[in-house]
N, C-alpha and C positions, 0 to 999 in steps of 0.2 A: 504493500500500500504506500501512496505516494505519502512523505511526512509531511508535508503543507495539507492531507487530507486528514490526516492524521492528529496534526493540530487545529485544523479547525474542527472535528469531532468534540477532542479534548473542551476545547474550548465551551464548545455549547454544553457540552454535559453539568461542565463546571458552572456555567453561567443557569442550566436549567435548575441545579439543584437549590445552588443561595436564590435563586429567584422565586422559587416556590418555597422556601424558608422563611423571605422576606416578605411575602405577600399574605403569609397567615399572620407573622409579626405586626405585620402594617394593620392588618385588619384587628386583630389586639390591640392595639396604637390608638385607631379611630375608636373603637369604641370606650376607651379610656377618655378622650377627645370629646365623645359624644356626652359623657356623663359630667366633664366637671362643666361642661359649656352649658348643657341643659342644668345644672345644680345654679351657676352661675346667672343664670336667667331666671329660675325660678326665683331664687333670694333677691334678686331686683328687683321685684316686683311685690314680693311679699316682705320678709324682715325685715329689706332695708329702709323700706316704704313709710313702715309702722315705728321704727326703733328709731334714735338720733345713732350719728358714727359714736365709736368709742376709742377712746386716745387712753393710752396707759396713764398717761400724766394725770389725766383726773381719776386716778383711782383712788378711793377712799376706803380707808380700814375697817372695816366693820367691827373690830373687835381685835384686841391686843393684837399685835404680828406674832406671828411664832416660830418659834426659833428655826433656824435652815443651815444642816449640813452641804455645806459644798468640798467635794473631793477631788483634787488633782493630783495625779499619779505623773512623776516623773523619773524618766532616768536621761543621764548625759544632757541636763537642760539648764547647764549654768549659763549659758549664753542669754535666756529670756526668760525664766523663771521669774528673777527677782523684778523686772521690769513688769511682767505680766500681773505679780501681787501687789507692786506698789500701783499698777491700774488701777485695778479691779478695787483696791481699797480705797482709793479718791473716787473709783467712778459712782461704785453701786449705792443707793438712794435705798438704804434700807435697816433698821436699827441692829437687830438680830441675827446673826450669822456668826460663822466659825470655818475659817479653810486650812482643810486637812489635807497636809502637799508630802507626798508619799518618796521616800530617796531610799537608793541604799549604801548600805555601808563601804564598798565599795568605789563609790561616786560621793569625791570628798569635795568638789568641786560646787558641785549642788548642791550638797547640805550647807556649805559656806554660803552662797548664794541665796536660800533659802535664810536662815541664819541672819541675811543682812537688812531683813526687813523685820524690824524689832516693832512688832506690833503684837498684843496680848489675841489678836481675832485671827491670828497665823499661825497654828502647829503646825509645826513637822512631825513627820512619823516616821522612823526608820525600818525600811524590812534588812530583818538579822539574816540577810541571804547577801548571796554575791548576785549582782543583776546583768545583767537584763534577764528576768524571769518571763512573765507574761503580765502585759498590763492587768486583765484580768485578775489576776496573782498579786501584784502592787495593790489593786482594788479592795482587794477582799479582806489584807493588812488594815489599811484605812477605814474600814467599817469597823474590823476589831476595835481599832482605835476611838473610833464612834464610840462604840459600845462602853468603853473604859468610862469615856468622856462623859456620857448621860448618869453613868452609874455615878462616877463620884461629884457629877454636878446634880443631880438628883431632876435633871429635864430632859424631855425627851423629845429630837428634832421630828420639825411637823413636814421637813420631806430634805429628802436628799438628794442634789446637784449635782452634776457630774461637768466637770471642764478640763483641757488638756494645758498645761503648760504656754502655750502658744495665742491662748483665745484672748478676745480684744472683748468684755463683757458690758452688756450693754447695762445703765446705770436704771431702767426699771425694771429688769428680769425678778431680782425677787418679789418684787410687791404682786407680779401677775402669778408665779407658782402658790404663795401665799392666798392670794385672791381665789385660785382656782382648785389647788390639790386634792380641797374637799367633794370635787364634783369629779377627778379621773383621777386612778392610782398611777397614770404618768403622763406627764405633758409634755411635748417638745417645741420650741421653736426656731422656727429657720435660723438656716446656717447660712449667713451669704459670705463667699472667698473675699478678700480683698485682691484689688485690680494690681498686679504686679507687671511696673511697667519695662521691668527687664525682663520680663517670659509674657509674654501679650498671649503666646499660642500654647504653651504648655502648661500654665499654671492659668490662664486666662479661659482653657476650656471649663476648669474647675466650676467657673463661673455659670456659664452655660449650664452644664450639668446639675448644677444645685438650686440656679432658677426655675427650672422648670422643675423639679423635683418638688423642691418647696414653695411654687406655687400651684399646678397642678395636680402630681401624682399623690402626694401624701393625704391633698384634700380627698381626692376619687376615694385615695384607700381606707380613710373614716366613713368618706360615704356608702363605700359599702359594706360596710360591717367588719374589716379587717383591722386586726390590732396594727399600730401605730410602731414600727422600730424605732429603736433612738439612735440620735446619730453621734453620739458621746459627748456630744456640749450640748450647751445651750436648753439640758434635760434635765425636769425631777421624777423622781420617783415618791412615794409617800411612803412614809414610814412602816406601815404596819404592810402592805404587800411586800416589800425591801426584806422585810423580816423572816412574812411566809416562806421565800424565795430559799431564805437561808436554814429555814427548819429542813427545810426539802431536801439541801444539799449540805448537811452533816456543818452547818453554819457559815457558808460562805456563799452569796448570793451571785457572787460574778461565775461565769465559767471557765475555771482557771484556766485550760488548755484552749479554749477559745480563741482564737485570731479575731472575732466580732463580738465578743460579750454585750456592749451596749446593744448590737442590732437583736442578741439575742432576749437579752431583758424584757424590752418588749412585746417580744411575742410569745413571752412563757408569763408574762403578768396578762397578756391577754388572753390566752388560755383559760388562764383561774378564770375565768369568766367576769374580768374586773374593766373598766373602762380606759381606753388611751383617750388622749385627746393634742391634735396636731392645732396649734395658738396662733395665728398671725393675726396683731393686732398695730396699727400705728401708733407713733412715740407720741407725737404733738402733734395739733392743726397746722405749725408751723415748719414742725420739721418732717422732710418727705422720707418715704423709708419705713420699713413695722422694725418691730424689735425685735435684735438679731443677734445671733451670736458672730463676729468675725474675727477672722484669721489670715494670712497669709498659709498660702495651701504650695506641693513642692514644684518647683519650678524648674527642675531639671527632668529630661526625660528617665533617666536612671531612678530618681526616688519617686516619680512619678509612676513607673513600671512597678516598685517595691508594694506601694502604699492599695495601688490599686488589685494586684495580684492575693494581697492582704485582704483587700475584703470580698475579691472573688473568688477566694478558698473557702474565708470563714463563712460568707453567704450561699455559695449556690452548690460548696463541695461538702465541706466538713458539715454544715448548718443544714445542708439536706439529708446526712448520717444524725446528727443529735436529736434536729428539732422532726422530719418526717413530714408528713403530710397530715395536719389534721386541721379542726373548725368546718367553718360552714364553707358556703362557696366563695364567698365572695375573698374569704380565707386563702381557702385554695389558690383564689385565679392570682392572686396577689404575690404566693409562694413561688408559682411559678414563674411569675415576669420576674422575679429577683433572683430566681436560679436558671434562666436563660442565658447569661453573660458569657458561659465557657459554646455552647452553642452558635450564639450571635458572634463568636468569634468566628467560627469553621465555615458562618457562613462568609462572611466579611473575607477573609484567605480563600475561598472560593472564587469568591465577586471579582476581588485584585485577581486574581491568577487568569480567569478568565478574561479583562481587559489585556490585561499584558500582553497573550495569547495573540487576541484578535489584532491589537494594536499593533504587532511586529508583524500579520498576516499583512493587514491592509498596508502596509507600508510598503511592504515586500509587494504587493499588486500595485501601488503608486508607483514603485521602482519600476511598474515593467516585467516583473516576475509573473511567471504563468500559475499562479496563485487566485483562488476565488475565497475571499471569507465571507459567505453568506449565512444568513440565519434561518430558518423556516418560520411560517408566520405564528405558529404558536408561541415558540419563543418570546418573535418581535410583542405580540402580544403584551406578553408576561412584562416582558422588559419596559413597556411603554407603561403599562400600569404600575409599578413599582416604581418608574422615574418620577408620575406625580403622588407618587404616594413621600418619596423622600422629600419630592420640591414643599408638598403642607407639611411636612416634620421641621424641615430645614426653617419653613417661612415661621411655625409656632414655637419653636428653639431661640429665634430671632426673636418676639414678640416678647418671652418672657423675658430674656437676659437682657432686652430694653427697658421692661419694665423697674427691673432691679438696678442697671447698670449704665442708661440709655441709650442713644441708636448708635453711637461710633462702637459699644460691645455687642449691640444686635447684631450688627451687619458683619461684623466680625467671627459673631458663632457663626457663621455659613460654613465659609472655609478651615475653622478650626473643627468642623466635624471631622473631617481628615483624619485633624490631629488625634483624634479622641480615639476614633478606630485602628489607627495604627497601637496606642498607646495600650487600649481593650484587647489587641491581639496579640500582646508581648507581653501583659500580665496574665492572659490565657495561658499562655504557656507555659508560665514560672508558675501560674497557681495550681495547675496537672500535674506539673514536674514536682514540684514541693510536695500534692497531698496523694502524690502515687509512693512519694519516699517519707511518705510515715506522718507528715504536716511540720508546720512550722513549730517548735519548742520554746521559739525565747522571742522578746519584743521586737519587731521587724520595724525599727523604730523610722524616720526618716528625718532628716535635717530641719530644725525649726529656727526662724527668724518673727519678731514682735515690731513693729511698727513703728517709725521713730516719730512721725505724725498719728496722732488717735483719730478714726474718724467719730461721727456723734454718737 
Protein backbone atom coordinates (compact mmCIF):
# COMPACT_ATOMS: atom_id res chain seq x y z
CA UNK A 1 0.00 0.00 0.00
CA UNK A 2 1.07 3.27 -1.04
CA UNK A 3 2.25 5.37 2.42
CA UNK A 4 0.66 8.62 1.44
CA UNK A 5 -2.45 6.20 1.55
CA UNK A 6 -1.41 4.91 4.29
CA UNK A 7 -1.20 8.03 6.17
CA UNK A 8 -4.17 9.49 5.06
CA UNK A 9 -6.13 6.34 6.40
CA UNK A 10 -4.04 6.93 9.79
CA UNK A 11 -5.14 10.15 9.69
CA UNK A 12 -8.89 9.81 9.52
CA UNK A 13 -9.08 7.14 11.88
CA UNK A 14 -7.33 9.29 14.35
CA UNK A 15 -9.38 12.38 13.40
CA UNK A 16 -12.68 9.98 13.51
CA UNK A 17 -12.14 8.68 16.95
CA UNK A 18 -11.28 12.35 19.07
CA UNK A 19 -14.13 13.45 16.94
CA UNK A 20 -16.73 11.22 18.20
CA UNK A 21 -15.14 11.77 21.67
CA UNK A 22 -15.48 15.35 21.33
CA UNK A 23 -18.95 15.40 20.18
CA UNK A 24 -20.41 13.53 23.17
CA UNK A 25 -18.06 15.93 25.35
CA UNK A 26 -19.47 18.84 23.58
CA UNK A 27 -22.90 17.73 23.86
CA UNK A 28 -22.12 17.25 28.00
CA UNK A 29 -20.79 20.80 27.45
CA UNK A 30 -24.06 22.27 26.18
CA UNK A 31 -26.18 20.85 28.35
CA UNK A 32 -24.09 22.16 31.26
CA UNK A 33 -24.47 25.56 29.17
CA UNK A 34 -28.07 24.97 28.84
CA UNK A 35 -28.67 24.66 32.61
CA UNK A 36 -26.79 27.56 34.27
CA UNK A 37 -28.08 30.00 31.32
CA UNK A 38 -31.65 28.64 31.80
CA UNK A 39 -30.90 28.94 36.06
CA UNK A 40 -29.54 32.32 35.16
CA UNK A 41 -32.79 33.52 33.43
CA UNK A 42 -34.98 32.15 35.77
CA UNK A 43 -33.22 34.01 38.94
CA UNK A 44 -33.73 37.21 36.70
CA UNK A 45 -36.77 37.39 36.67
CA UNK A 46 -37.74 35.97 39.99
CA UNK A 47 -35.09 36.45 43.13
CA UNK A 48 -33.41 39.18 41.60
CA UNK A 49 -36.74 40.99 40.85
CA UNK A 50 -38.07 40.44 44.46
CA UNK A 51 -34.69 40.78 46.70
CA UNK A 52 -32.22 44.04 46.66
CA UNK A 53 -28.39 42.95 45.59
CA UNK A 54 -26.37 41.94 48.48
CA UNK A 55 -22.73 43.34 49.06
CA UNK A 56 -20.75 41.55 51.88
CA UNK A 57 -19.90 44.91 53.37
CA UNK A 58 -23.36 45.21 54.67
CA UNK A 59 -23.24 42.31 56.59
CA UNK A 60 -24.53 42.42 59.88
CA UNK A 61 -23.82 40.18 62.93
CA UNK A 62 -26.78 38.66 64.07
CA UNK A 63 -25.30 37.53 67.18
CA UNK A 64 -21.68 37.34 68.73
CA UNK A 65 -19.15 36.12 65.62
CA UNK A 66 -17.73 32.93 66.51
CA UNK A 67 -14.66 31.81 66.75
CA UNK A 68 -12.88 30.45 63.15
CA UNK A 69 -10.13 28.18 62.65
CA UNK A 70 -8.02 28.91 59.64
CA UNK A 71 -5.38 26.33 58.78
CA UNK A 72 -2.33 26.67 56.44
CA UNK A 73 -0.07 23.86 55.85
CA UNK A 74 3.37 24.66 54.73
CA UNK A 75 6.55 23.33 53.63
CA UNK A 76 9.68 25.20 51.91
CA UNK A 77 7.48 28.45 52.00
CA UNK A 78 9.95 30.81 53.66
CA UNK A 79 9.92 32.87 50.71
CA UNK A 80 5.94 34.06 51.23
CA UNK A 81 4.79 32.70 54.34
CA UNK A 82 5.48 35.46 56.41
CA UNK A 83 4.34 38.03 53.81
CA UNK A 84 1.07 36.12 53.35
CA UNK A 85 0.39 36.32 57.52
CA UNK A 86 1.26 39.69 57.81
CA UNK A 87 -1.63 40.14 54.87
CA UNK A 88 -4.20 38.30 55.93
CA UNK A 89 -3.68 39.82 59.54
CA UNK A 90 -4.06 43.61 58.39
CA UNK A 91 -6.59 42.55 55.66
CA UNK A 92 -9.21 40.29 57.27
CA UNK A 93 -12.28 42.42 58.97
CA UNK A 94 -13.04 40.13 61.52
CA UNK A 95 -12.64 39.84 65.42
CA UNK A 96 -12.29 36.03 66.18
CA UNK A 97 -9.90 33.92 64.45
CA UNK A 98 -6.77 31.86 65.04
CA UNK A 99 -4.00 30.70 62.10
CA UNK A 100 -2.72 27.55 62.53
CA UNK A 101 0.50 27.56 59.84
CA UNK A 102 1.80 23.80 59.83
CA UNK A 103 6.06 23.45 59.26
CA UNK A 104 8.25 20.84 59.95
CA UNK A 105 11.01 20.23 61.68
CA UNK A 106 13.17 19.82 59.08
CA UNK A 107 12.32 23.32 57.39
CA UNK A 108 14.11 25.77 59.78
CA UNK A 109 13.71 28.31 57.26
CA UNK A 110 9.85 28.40 57.61
CA UNK A 111 9.45 28.11 61.05
CA UNK A 112 11.95 31.34 61.23
CA UNK A 113 9.67 32.96 58.81
CA UNK A 114 6.63 31.89 60.41
CA UNK A 115 8.22 32.90 63.83
CA UNK A 116 8.74 36.45 62.51
CA UNK A 117 5.21 37.47 62.78
CA UNK A 118 4.82 37.90 66.49
CA UNK A 119 1.23 38.06 66.78
CA UNK A 120 -0.76 36.05 69.75
CA UNK A 121 -3.68 35.05 66.43
CA UNK A 122 -0.53 33.13 64.63
CA UNK A 123 0.58 29.56 65.94
CA UNK A 124 2.70 27.57 64.49
CA UNK A 125 2.48 23.83 64.70
CA UNK A 126 5.32 21.73 64.11
CA UNK A 127 4.91 18.06 62.44
CA UNK A 128 7.61 15.94 64.52
CA UNK A 129 8.31 14.21 60.83
CA UNK A 130 10.85 15.06 58.31
CA UNK A 131 8.79 16.75 55.32
CA UNK A 132 7.41 16.82 52.75
CA UNK A 133 4.94 14.33 53.94
CA UNK A 134 1.52 14.96 52.27
CA UNK A 135 -0.29 18.04 52.63
CA UNK A 136 -3.20 16.02 53.73
CA UNK A 137 -0.78 14.67 56.41
CA UNK A 138 0.50 18.44 57.58
CA UNK A 139 -3.57 18.99 57.62
CA UNK A 140 -4.53 16.58 59.95
CA UNK A 141 -1.37 17.64 62.44
CA UNK A 142 -3.09 21.10 62.41
CA UNK A 143 -6.48 19.88 63.41
CA UNK A 144 -4.72 17.92 66.22
CA UNK A 145 -3.58 21.16 67.06
CA UNK A 146 -7.18 22.46 66.98
CA UNK A 147 -8.13 20.10 69.16
CA UNK A 148 -5.36 20.86 71.81
CA UNK A 149 -6.21 24.53 71.34
CA UNK A 150 -10.21 24.32 72.04
CA UNK A 151 -9.42 21.98 74.88
CA UNK A 152 -7.36 24.06 76.94
CA UNK A 153 -9.07 27.25 75.78
CA UNK A 154 -12.33 25.68 76.67
CA UNK A 155 -14.06 27.17 72.83
CA UNK A 156 -14.87 25.55 70.26
CA UNK A 157 -14.23 26.94 66.52
CA UNK A 158 -17.66 27.53 64.76
CA UNK A 159 -15.95 26.26 61.32
CA UNK A 160 -12.76 25.79 59.86
CA UNK A 161 -10.76 27.43 56.82
CA UNK A 162 -8.51 26.04 54.96
CA UNK A 163 -5.76 28.44 52.95
CA UNK A 164 -2.21 27.75 51.23
CA UNK A 165 0.71 29.71 52.15
CA UNK A 166 0.57 31.70 48.88
CA UNK A 167 -3.25 33.05 49.04
CA UNK A 168 -3.99 36.84 48.88
CA UNK A 169 -7.23 36.80 51.52
CA UNK A 170 -9.90 38.75 50.89
CA UNK A 171 -10.66 41.03 54.05
CA UNK A 172 -14.69 39.99 54.21
CA UNK A 173 -14.21 36.13 53.98
CA UNK A 174 -14.80 35.45 57.44
CA UNK A 175 -17.81 37.43 58.24
CA UNK A 176 -19.78 35.42 55.04
CA UNK A 177 -18.56 31.61 56.55
CA UNK A 178 -19.77 33.06 59.85
CA UNK A 179 -22.99 34.43 58.23
CA UNK A 180 -23.42 31.28 56.50
CA UNK A 181 -21.91 27.95 58.15
CA UNK A 182 -25.10 27.59 59.82
CA UNK A 183 -27.17 26.84 56.65
CA UNK A 184 -24.14 24.33 54.67
CA UNK A 185 -21.60 22.11 56.47
CA UNK A 186 -19.15 23.77 53.69
CA UNK A 187 -18.93 26.76 51.78
CA UNK A 188 -16.56 27.60 49.01
CA UNK A 189 -15.64 30.73 47.25
CA UNK A 190 -14.19 31.59 44.13
CA UNK A 191 -10.74 31.21 43.57
CA UNK A 192 -9.62 33.85 40.86
CA UNK A 193 -5.56 33.50 39.78
CA UNK A 194 -3.98 36.80 39.70
CA UNK A 195 -2.91 38.18 36.15
CA UNK A 196 0.99 37.29 35.98
CA UNK A 197 2.36 39.51 33.59
CA UNK A 198 5.54 37.59 32.89
CA UNK A 199 3.49 34.15 31.96
CA UNK A 200 0.35 35.83 30.19
CA UNK A 201 -0.10 32.02 28.55
CA UNK A 202 0.94 29.64 31.12
CA UNK A 203 -0.09 30.98 34.24
CA UNK A 204 -2.76 33.29 32.53
CA UNK A 205 -4.79 30.08 31.36
CA UNK A 206 -5.04 29.43 35.19
CA UNK A 207 -7.40 32.22 34.78
CA UNK A 208 -9.56 31.17 32.18
CA UNK A 209 -9.90 27.91 33.76
CA UNK A 210 -11.11 29.06 37.13
CA UNK A 211 -13.46 31.78 35.44
CA UNK A 212 -15.54 29.74 34.13
CA UNK A 213 -15.29 27.05 36.75
CA UNK A 214 -16.39 29.53 39.35
CA UNK A 215 -18.79 31.10 37.48
CA UNK A 216 -20.53 28.49 35.64
CA UNK A 217 -19.68 25.00 36.51
CA UNK A 218 -19.74 24.95 40.38
CA UNK A 219 -23.00 26.92 40.14
CA UNK A 220 -24.73 24.00 37.53
CA UNK A 221 -23.00 21.53 40.15
CA UNK A 222 -25.24 22.93 43.21
CA UNK A 223 -27.88 23.10 40.96
CA UNK A 224 -28.17 19.84 40.47
CA UNK A 225 -27.87 18.20 43.41
CA UNK A 226 -24.07 17.45 43.56
CA UNK A 227 -21.82 18.05 46.56
CA UNK A 228 -19.63 21.19 46.04
CA UNK A 229 -15.59 20.13 46.06
CA UNK A 230 -13.31 22.48 47.69
CA UNK A 231 -10.74 23.85 46.09
CA UNK A 232 -8.22 24.34 49.20
CA UNK A 233 -8.66 28.07 49.89
CA UNK A 234 -10.85 30.29 50.11
CA UNK A 235 -13.19 27.19 52.18
CA UNK A 236 -14.84 26.31 55.48
CA UNK A 237 -15.87 23.54 56.77
CA UNK A 238 -18.16 23.47 60.11
CA UNK A 239 -17.02 22.08 62.83
CA UNK A 240 -19.18 19.24 63.81
CA UNK A 241 -19.13 17.50 60.16
CA UNK A 242 -14.98 18.26 60.20
CA UNK A 243 -15.20 16.06 63.26
CA UNK A 244 -17.75 13.29 61.88
CA UNK A 245 -15.18 13.05 59.01
CA UNK A 246 -12.41 12.39 61.76
CA UNK A 247 -14.54 9.63 63.85
CA UNK A 248 -14.74 7.95 60.59
CA UNK A 249 -11.03 7.99 59.90
CA UNK A 250 -9.46 6.74 63.38
CA UNK A 251 -9.36 10.81 63.86
CA UNK A 252 -7.86 12.48 61.12
CA UNK A 253 -10.37 14.17 58.78
CA UNK A 254 -7.92 14.93 55.60
CA UNK A 255 -6.89 11.85 53.59
CA UNK A 256 -3.46 11.45 54.22
CA UNK A 257 -2.39 9.67 51.18
CA UNK A 258 -4.58 11.89 49.06
CA UNK A 259 -2.95 14.07 46.39
CA UNK A 260 -6.70 16.18 46.53
CA UNK A 261 -7.81 15.98 50.17
CA UNK A 262 -9.70 19.23 49.86
CA UNK A 263 -11.57 18.09 46.49
CA UNK A 264 -12.05 15.12 48.57
CA UNK A 265 -13.77 16.62 51.78
CA UNK A 266 -16.32 17.76 49.87
CA UNK A 267 -17.66 15.16 48.45
CA UNK A 268 -17.58 12.64 51.59
CA UNK A 269 -19.25 15.79 53.62
CA UNK A 270 -21.72 15.46 50.82
CA UNK A 271 -22.31 12.10 51.13
CA UNK A 272 -23.26 12.24 54.91
CA UNK A 273 -26.15 13.70 53.24
CA UNK A 274 -25.13 17.21 54.75
CA UNK A 275 -25.21 20.41 52.54
CA UNK A 276 -22.22 22.24 50.27
CA UNK A 277 -22.84 25.53 49.39
CA UNK A 278 -20.71 27.36 46.23
CA UNK A 279 -21.00 31.62 47.78
CA UNK A 280 -20.23 34.20 45.02
CA UNK A 281 -21.31 37.36 46.41
CA UNK A 282 -19.89 41.18 45.72
CA UNK A 283 -17.55 43.03 48.14
CA UNK A 284 -19.05 46.65 47.68
CA UNK A 285 -21.50 48.63 45.37
CA UNK A 286 -18.34 50.36 44.67
CA UNK A 287 -15.85 47.91 44.25
CA UNK A 288 -16.33 45.54 41.07
CA UNK A 289 -15.21 41.96 41.60
CA UNK A 290 -17.22 39.17 44.50
CA UNK A 291 -15.17 37.99 47.18
CA UNK A 292 -12.21 35.98 46.30
CA UNK A 293 -9.60 34.09 47.33
CA UNK A 294 -6.36 35.15 45.07
CA UNK A 295 -3.15 33.87 44.32
CA UNK A 296 -0.52 33.84 42.00
CA UNK A 297 -0.88 30.20 40.29
CA UNK A 298 2.60 28.59 38.50
CA UNK A 299 3.98 30.20 35.62
CA UNK A 300 6.37 27.95 34.21
CA UNK A 301 5.31 25.09 32.11
CA UNK A 302 7.39 22.48 34.21
CA UNK A 303 5.36 23.24 37.74
CA UNK A 304 2.51 23.89 35.62
CA UNK A 305 2.76 20.12 34.36
CA UNK A 306 3.46 19.16 38.29
CA UNK A 307 0.47 20.91 39.95
CA UNK A 308 -1.88 19.87 37.21
CA UNK A 309 -0.86 16.19 36.94
CA UNK A 310 -1.56 16.42 40.86
CA UNK A 311 -4.81 16.94 40.67
CA UNK A 312 -5.47 14.65 37.68
CA UNK A 313 -4.31 11.72 39.64
CA UNK A 314 -5.95 12.67 42.97
CA UNK A 315 -9.31 13.40 40.88
CA UNK A 316 -10.13 11.28 38.03
CA UNK A 317 -7.40 8.31 39.15
CA UNK A 318 -6.76 7.62 42.78
CA UNK A 319 -10.26 9.73 43.64
CA UNK A 320 -12.13 7.31 41.35
CA UNK A 321 -10.35 4.16 43.58
CA UNK A 322 -11.34 5.92 47.03
CA UNK A 323 -14.36 7.86 46.54
CA UNK A 324 -16.31 5.26 43.49
CA UNK A 325 -19.37 6.19 42.16
CA UNK A 326 -22.04 6.99 44.31
CA UNK A 327 -25.28 9.78 45.05
CA UNK A 328 -27.88 10.57 42.98
CA UNK A 329 -27.53 11.40 39.29
CA UNK A 330 -26.84 14.52 39.17
CA UNK A 331 -23.90 13.10 41.60
CA UNK A 332 -22.97 10.87 39.10
CA UNK A 333 -22.85 13.09 35.92
CA UNK A 334 -20.73 15.59 37.81
CA UNK A 335 -18.19 12.59 38.88
CA UNK A 336 -17.77 11.86 35.78
CA UNK A 337 -17.00 15.33 33.98
CA UNK A 338 -14.19 15.42 36.73
CA UNK A 339 -12.67 12.15 35.89
CA UNK A 340 -12.68 12.66 32.16
CA UNK A 341 -9.25 14.69 32.09
CA UNK A 342 -6.97 11.52 31.43
CA UNK A 343 -9.54 10.69 28.48
CA UNK A 344 -9.80 14.30 27.08
CA UNK A 345 -6.21 13.99 26.80
CA UNK A 346 -6.07 10.70 24.26
CA UNK A 347 -8.56 12.44 22.67
CA UNK A 348 -6.62 15.98 22.33
CA UNK A 349 -3.16 13.58 21.11
CA UNK A 350 -5.56 12.03 18.76
CA UNK A 351 -6.92 15.53 17.40
CA UNK A 352 -2.96 16.81 17.09
CA UNK A 353 -1.78 13.77 15.57
CA UNK A 354 -4.28 13.68 13.07
CA UNK A 355 -3.65 17.51 11.97
CA UNK A 356 -0.11 16.96 11.78
CA UNK A 357 -0.82 13.87 9.58
CA UNK A 358 -3.12 15.77 7.05
CA UNK A 359 -1.18 18.88 7.33
CA UNK A 360 2.21 17.36 5.99
CA UNK A 361 -0.32 15.28 3.40
CA UNK A 362 -1.65 18.45 1.89
CA UNK A 363 1.42 20.20 1.69
CA UNK A 364 3.19 17.38 0.15
CA UNK A 365 -0.14 17.69 -2.61
CA UNK A 366 0.61 21.65 -2.76
CA UNK A 367 4.27 20.53 -3.54
CA UNK A 368 3.05 18.73 -6.44
CA UNK A 369 3.25 15.38 -4.85
CA UNK A 370 0.96 12.74 -6.39
CA UNK A 371 -0.79 12.61 -2.95
CA UNK A 372 -4.79 13.10 -2.36
CA UNK A 373 -5.68 13.81 1.45
CA UNK A 374 -9.32 13.72 1.31
CA UNK A 375 -11.87 13.18 3.89
CA UNK A 376 -15.39 11.30 3.35
CA UNK A 377 -18.40 13.30 4.16
CA UNK A 378 -19.19 11.65 7.31
CA UNK A 379 -16.00 12.74 8.74
CA UNK A 380 -16.40 16.36 7.03
CA UNK A 381 -19.58 16.10 8.85
CA UNK A 382 -18.34 15.30 12.34
CA UNK A 383 -15.59 17.62 11.99
CA UNK A 384 -17.74 20.61 10.92
CA UNK A 385 -19.81 20.12 13.87
CA UNK A 386 -17.21 19.84 16.41
CA UNK A 387 -15.45 23.02 14.86
CA UNK A 388 -18.78 25.09 16.14
CA UNK A 389 -19.05 23.32 18.92
CA UNK A 390 -15.29 24.58 20.04
CA UNK A 391 -15.93 28.12 18.37
CA UNK A 392 -19.22 28.49 21.45
CA UNK A 393 -16.74 26.95 24.09
CA UNK A 394 -13.89 29.09 22.86
CA UNK A 395 -16.44 32.38 22.56
CA UNK A 396 -18.15 31.25 26.45
CA UNK A 397 -14.28 30.70 27.97
CA UNK A 398 -13.83 34.38 26.42
CA UNK A 399 -17.01 35.75 28.19
CA UNK A 400 -16.40 34.51 31.44
CA UNK A 401 -12.53 35.40 31.84
CA UNK A 402 -13.82 38.99 30.65
CA UNK A 403 -16.15 38.90 33.02
CA UNK A 404 -13.49 38.24 35.96
CA UNK A 405 -10.55 39.72 34.17
CA UNK A 406 -11.91 41.98 31.06
CA UNK A 407 -11.63 41.77 27.21
CA UNK A 408 -7.70 42.14 26.77
CA UNK A 409 -7.83 38.40 29.02
CA UNK A 410 -11.02 37.35 27.17
CA UNK A 411 -9.72 37.53 23.80
CA UNK A 412 -6.71 36.17 25.00
CA UNK A 413 -8.28 32.77 26.43
CA UNK A 414 -8.82 31.82 22.78
CA UNK A 415 -5.55 31.15 21.99
CA UNK A 416 -4.35 30.12 25.24
CA UNK A 417 -6.67 27.02 24.97
CA UNK A 418 -3.74 25.72 23.11
CA UNK A 419 -1.83 26.30 25.81
CA UNK A 420 -4.18 24.56 28.21
CA UNK A 421 -4.34 21.30 26.06
CA UNK A 422 -0.88 20.91 25.52
CA UNK A 423 -0.36 21.51 29.36
CA UNK A 424 -3.67 18.65 30.06
CA UNK A 425 -1.71 16.38 27.96
CA UNK A 426 1.63 16.26 29.63
CA UNK A 427 0.00 16.06 33.08
CA UNK A 428 -1.90 13.14 31.52
CA UNK A 429 0.82 11.43 31.24
CA UNK A 430 2.93 12.16 34.46
CA UNK A 431 -0.49 11.46 36.26
CA UNK A 432 -0.79 7.59 34.59
CA UNK A 433 2.95 7.37 34.99
CA UNK A 434 2.82 8.23 38.60
CA UNK A 435 -0.43 6.36 39.78
CA UNK A 436 0.53 3.12 37.55
CA UNK A 437 3.91 3.29 39.97
CA UNK A 438 2.01 3.14 43.00
CA UNK A 439 0.84 7.25 43.23
CA UNK A 440 2.51 10.08 44.56
CA UNK A 441 3.84 9.70 48.48
CA UNK A 442 5.02 13.09 49.51
CA UNK A 443 3.99 16.89 48.71
CA UNK A 444 4.37 17.49 44.86
CA UNK A 445 4.64 20.97 46.03
CA UNK A 446 5.30 23.75 43.34
CA UNK A 447 7.01 27.07 43.53
CA UNK A 448 5.04 29.96 45.27
CA UNK A 449 5.50 33.79 44.99
CA UNK A 450 2.85 36.59 47.15
CA UNK A 451 2.21 39.69 45.59
CA UNK A 452 4.20 42.77 46.02
CA UNK A 453 1.10 44.94 45.16
CA UNK A 454 -2.27 43.41 47.04
CA UNK A 455 -5.19 43.74 44.87
CA UNK A 456 -8.66 44.72 46.81
Amino acid sequence: MDIAVMLSRAAAELALFAGAGFLLFGINDLLVDLIYFSRRLWRSVTVYRRHRPAYASYWVFKEKPGFIAILVPAWDEAAVIASMLKATLKRLDYPDYRIFVGHYRNDPATAAAIASIADPRVLPVQVEADGPTTKADCLNHLYDALIAFEIESGRSAKAVVLHDAEDVVHRFELRIFDGLIDRAAVIQLPVLPLVDSHSRWISGHYCDEFAEAHIKELVVREAVGAAIPLAGVGCAIARKPLAQLAAMEDGKPFAGSSMTEDYEVGLRIGALGLKTMFVRIPATPAEPGVVATRGHFPATLGDAVRQKARWLGGIALSGWDRLGWTGGLGERWMRMRDRRGPLAALLLLAAYSAALLWSQLWLAELLGAPVQARMDHTLTLLLTINFWLLAWRALLRAWFTASAYGWTEGLLSVPRLVVGNVIAMLAAFRAVSLHLGGGARRWDKTRHIFPAELPQ
